[in-house]
C-alpha positions, 0 to 999 in steps of 0.5 A: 663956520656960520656957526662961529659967525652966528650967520646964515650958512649960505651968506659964507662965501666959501671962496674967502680966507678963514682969516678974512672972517675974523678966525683967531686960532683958538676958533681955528682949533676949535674948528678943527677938532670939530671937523675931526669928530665929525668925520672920525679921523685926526687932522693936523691943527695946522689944516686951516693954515694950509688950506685957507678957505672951505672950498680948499680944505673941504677939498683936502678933506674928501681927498683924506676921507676917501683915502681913509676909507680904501 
């Protein structure tokens, strides 16, 4: 997200929504695909929907990764 921003990482509070950030949905997928080559699995392009700020979704991704792994 910091680099969509073009911010420093840690000015990104990870407790606000993506859509406060100004994320459109082509950014969103963007993201999304970006997450799924990264972490080597397929994530419904709906996940930042459902999980609205990084501490949520980074949250549903361990959980996914880990479950993914066993």
């Amino acid at each position: 997200l910091a680099d969509i921003l073009d911010v420093e990482p840690e000015d990104v509070d990870v407790t606000i929504a993506f859509d406060r950030f100004g994320l459109d949905s082509s950014a969103a997928i963007g993201m999304t695909g970006d997450l799924e080559e990264w972490l080597g699995y397929d994530i419904d392009a709906t996940v930042l929907y459902d999980y609205p700020t990084i501490q949520s979704l980074s949250q549903y991704l361990g959980k996914n990764l880990a479950a993914s792994k066993a």
